[in-house]
N, C-alpha and C positions, 0 to 999 in steps of 0.2 A: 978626711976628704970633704971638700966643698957640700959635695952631693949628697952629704950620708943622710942618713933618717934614723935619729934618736928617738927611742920610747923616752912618753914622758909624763911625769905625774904630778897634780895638783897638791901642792901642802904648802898654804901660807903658814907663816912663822906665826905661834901664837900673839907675839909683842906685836906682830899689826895689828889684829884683832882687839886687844886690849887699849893699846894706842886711837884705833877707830871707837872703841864705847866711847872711851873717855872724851875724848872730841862731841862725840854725839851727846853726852850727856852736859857738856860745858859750850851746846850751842848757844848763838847771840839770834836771836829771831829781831826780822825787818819792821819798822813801824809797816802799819797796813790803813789804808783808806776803809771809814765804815759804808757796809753797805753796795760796794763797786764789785762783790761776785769776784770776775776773771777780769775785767774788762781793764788792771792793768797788768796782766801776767797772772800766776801760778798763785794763788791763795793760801798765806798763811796756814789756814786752817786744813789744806791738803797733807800738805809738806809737814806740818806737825803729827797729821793723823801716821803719815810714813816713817819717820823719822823715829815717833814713839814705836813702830813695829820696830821696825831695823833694829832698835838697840835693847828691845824687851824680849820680843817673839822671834826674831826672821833668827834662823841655824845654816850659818855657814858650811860648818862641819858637815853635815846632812847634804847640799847640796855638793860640796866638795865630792864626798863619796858617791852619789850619784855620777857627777862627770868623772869622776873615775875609773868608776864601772864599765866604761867604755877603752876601745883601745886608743889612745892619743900618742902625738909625734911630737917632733918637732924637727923641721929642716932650715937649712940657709940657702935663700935665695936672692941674687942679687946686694948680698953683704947683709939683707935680715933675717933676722928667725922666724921663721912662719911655723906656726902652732896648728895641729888638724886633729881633728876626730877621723879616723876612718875605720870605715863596719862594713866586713865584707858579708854576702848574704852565701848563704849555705846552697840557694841554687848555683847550676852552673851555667846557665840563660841570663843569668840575672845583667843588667848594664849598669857601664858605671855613669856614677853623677857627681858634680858637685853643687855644693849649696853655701852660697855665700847671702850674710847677715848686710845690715846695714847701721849707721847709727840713729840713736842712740840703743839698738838692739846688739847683740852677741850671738856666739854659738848656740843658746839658751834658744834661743825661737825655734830651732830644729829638733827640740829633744823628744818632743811628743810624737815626730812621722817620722822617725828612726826606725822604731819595729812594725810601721805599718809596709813601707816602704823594704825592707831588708827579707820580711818574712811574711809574704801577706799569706791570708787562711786561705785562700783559695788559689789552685794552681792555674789558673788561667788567667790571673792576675801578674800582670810583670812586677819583678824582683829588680832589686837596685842593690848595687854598691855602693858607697855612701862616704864622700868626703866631704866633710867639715872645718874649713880653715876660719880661724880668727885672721880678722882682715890687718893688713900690713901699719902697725901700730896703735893697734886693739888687741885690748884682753891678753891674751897670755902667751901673743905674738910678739907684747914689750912693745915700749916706745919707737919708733924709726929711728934709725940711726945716717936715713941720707932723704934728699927730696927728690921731691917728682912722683911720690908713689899716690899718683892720681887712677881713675877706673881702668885708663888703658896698660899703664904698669901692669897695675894689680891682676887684669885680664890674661900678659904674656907671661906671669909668675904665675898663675892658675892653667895656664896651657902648660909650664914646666913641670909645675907640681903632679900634674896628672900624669907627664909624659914619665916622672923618675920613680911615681909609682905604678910604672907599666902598661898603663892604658890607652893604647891610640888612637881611641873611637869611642865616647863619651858627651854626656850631656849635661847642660850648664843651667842650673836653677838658683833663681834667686828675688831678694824681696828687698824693699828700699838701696840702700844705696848697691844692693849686691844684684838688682833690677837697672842698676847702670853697666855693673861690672858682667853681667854675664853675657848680654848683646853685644860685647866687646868681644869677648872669648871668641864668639861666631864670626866675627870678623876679621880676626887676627887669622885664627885659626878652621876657616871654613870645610877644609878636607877632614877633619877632626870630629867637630863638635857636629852630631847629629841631630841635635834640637835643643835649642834656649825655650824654658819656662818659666817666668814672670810674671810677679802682681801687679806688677806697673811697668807703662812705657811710657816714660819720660819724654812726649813729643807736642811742641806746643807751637800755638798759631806763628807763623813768619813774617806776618804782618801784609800779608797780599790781600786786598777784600778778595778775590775772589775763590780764597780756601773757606771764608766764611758762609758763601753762597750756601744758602738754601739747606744748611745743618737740620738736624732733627729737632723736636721739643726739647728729646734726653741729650742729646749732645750741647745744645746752650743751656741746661741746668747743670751738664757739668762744667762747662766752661765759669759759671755762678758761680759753682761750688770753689774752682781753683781759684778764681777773684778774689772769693770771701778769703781764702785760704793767706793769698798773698797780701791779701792788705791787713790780716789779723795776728797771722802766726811765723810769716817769713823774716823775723830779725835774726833766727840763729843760723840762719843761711848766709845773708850778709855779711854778720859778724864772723860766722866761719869760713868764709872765704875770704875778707880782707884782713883782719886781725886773731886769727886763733891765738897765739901766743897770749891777745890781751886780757881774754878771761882765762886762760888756761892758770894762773897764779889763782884765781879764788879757787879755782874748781881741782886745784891740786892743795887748797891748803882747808878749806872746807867739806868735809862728807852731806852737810845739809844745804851746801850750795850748790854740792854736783848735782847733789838729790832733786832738789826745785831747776835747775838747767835742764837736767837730762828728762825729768819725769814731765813737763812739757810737751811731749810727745809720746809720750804712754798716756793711753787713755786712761778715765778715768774708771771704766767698766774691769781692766785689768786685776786679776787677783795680786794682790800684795808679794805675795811669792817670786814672781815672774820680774813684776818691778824690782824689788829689792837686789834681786839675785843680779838684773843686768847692771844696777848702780853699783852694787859692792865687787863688780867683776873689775868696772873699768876702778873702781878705785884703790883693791887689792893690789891690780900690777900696775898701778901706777902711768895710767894710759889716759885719762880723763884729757889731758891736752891737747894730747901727740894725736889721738882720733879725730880731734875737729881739723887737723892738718888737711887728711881727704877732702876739704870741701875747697881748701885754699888752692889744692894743686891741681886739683880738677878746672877750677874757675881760671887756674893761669894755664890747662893746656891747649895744643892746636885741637879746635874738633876735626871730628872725620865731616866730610863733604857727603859720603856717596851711604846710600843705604845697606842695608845689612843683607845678607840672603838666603841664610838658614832657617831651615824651619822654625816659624817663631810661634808660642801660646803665652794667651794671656787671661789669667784666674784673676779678677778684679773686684773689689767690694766696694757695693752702694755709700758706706760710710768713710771710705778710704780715698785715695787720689783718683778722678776719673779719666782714665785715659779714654779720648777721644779718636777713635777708629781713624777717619781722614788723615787726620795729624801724623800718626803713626805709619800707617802704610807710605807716608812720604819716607818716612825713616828706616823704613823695615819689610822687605818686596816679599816677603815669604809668610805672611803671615795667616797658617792653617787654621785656629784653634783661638776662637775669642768668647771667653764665658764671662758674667757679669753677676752677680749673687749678692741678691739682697742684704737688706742689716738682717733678715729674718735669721739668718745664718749665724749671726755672731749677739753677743747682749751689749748695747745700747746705750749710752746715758744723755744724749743730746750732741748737737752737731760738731763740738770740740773734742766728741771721745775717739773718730777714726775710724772706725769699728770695723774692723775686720784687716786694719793696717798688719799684724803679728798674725794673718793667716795660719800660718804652720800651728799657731800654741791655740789661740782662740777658735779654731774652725778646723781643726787638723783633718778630721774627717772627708769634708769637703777638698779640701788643697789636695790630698792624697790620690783621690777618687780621678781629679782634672791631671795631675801630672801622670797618672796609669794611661788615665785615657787618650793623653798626648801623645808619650811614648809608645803606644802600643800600635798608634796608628806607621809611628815613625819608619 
């Protein structure tokens, strides 16, 4: 049947593993300008320090059997296979959630607030169910096989996915691109979804001066920060919304090209582990393309007009996107719950690392604490 829900287990084929050394080991590294730092891109000296992990140090195997350890699916919705972790928690209070990733991150972001969230040590703490989808042509969802699966897609196939696994009343978390996808959820699905929690809202000036009136100090440093942001770091956003297809050939035939594309936005404070694992994921299932699709289909759909109105929170890090309070209440009439947390929170390397962008893995403590306290208010 259409609807079914296949258990499903991770075991790439040794010959890609073997096939991926060999590539890694018979890389062609880029001439590089002496002395320019980052200042044209991702640094030789990065990408070699990774690359030499990847094919000496980093153990597939070991993380395999880790995501194993977990219960995983796999259903067909909408003609693709959607891939999930889901962990139910042993209370019977407990609610359920979903938690969707973004690019260039995976189900990996979530692994750390699994057992805080499903089992916490204290019983006056709420408990969660915990669904985990690779997003629709990511990781070990597989490439798409049709278009259009932009946030709002992806939004009505995560209100399905919850409904086929029995949930009516459930709560939608998420971070980067899954920070688009889950205020969808609540819009689509308003009688449903009891509260959206996200690291970011994606809400920016409309060009009226007078949204600009009379902003805070911290609200035009963050306004700085997204400038710097876009005049420094936003070509894979362009590129991935006009041309996916045209890098997707190096980045499907090179592991140290996806490595230097993808790792662009991992910081540089990130343990090697975390990087490595989310590169070798999209590269394993052969996804490394078909992921930068989301940004093409998004950019070509209708937006919604009207704000959102589910309870909405927001956990946001000093080093990460700063969503700006004004901006967003234009977009989002319901908004309970806004925390803002320091870099103290996450480690550091300078303005390029994000710090605190992977919430869930680098601050899992903190994220954990704000989505309790969200929901418990709910």
């Amino acid at each position: 049947m259409m609807n079914t829900i296949r258990p499903f287990r991770i075991d790439i084929p040794q010959t890609q593993l073997d096939d991926l050394a060999d590539r890694l080991r018979k890389a062609l590294w880029p001439n590089e300008l002496p002395g320019v730092a980052d200042a044209y891109g991702v640094p030789n000296g990065r990408i070699r320090d990774l690359a030499e992990y990847w094919a000496q140090s980093f153990d597939w195997r070991a993380l395999e059997a880790k995501l194993n350890a977990y219960p995983q699916f796999t259903t067909e919705i909408e003609g693709e296979d959607i891939h999930f972790l889901h962990i139910r928690s042993e209370r019977e209070d407990a609610t359920p959630v979903i938690l969707t990733h973004g690019w260039p991150g995976s189900i990996l972001e979530y692994l750390d607030v699994i057992a805080p969230l499903t089992n916490p040590e204290s019983a006056d703490d709420p408990a969660f169910h915990l669904v985990i989808p690779s997003l629709p042509g990511f990781g070990f969802s597989g490439p798409t096989r049709s278009t259009g699966w932009s946030r709002y897609r992806t939004a009505s196939a995560w209100v399905e996915l919850m409904n086929r696994l029995g949930y009516q009343r459930f709560g939608s978390i998420g971070n980067d691109g899954g920070s688009m996808v889950a205020p969808e959820m609540g819009r689509l699905a308003p009688d449903q979804v009891i509260g959206v929690h996200v690291t970011q809202l994606f809400s920016f000036p409309s060009g009226d001066p007078a949204e600009m009136a009379d902003l805070s100090e911290e609200d035009m440093a963050g306004l700085a920060h997204l400038q710097w942001f876009y005049e420094n770091k936003m070509s894979f956003n362009t590129l991935h919304s006009q041309q996916p297809q045209t890098i997707a050939f190096a980045l499907a035939d090179s592991p140290t090209g996806l490595l230097a594309w993808n790792a662009q936005l991992f910081g540089e404070s990130l343990d090697h582990d975390f990087v490595i694992g989310n590169v070798a994921i999209y590269w394993l299932t052969g996804t490394s393309g078909s992921a930068l699709r989301f940004y093409y289909e998004d950019a070509h759909s209708e937006q919604p007009t009207e704000p959102t109105t589910v309870p909405t929170a927001l956990a946001m890090f000093k080093g990460d996107f700063q969503s700006i309070r004004r901006f967003a209440e234009r977009d989002h009439k319901n908004i309970v719950s806004w925390h803002a947390y320091d870099a103290n929170s996450v480690h550091s390397t300078g303005a390029n690392d994000a710090a605190g962008h992977y919430a869930a893995h680098e601050a899992p403590e903190v994220l954990v604490a704000d989505i309790r306290q969200f929901f418990a208010r709910l």
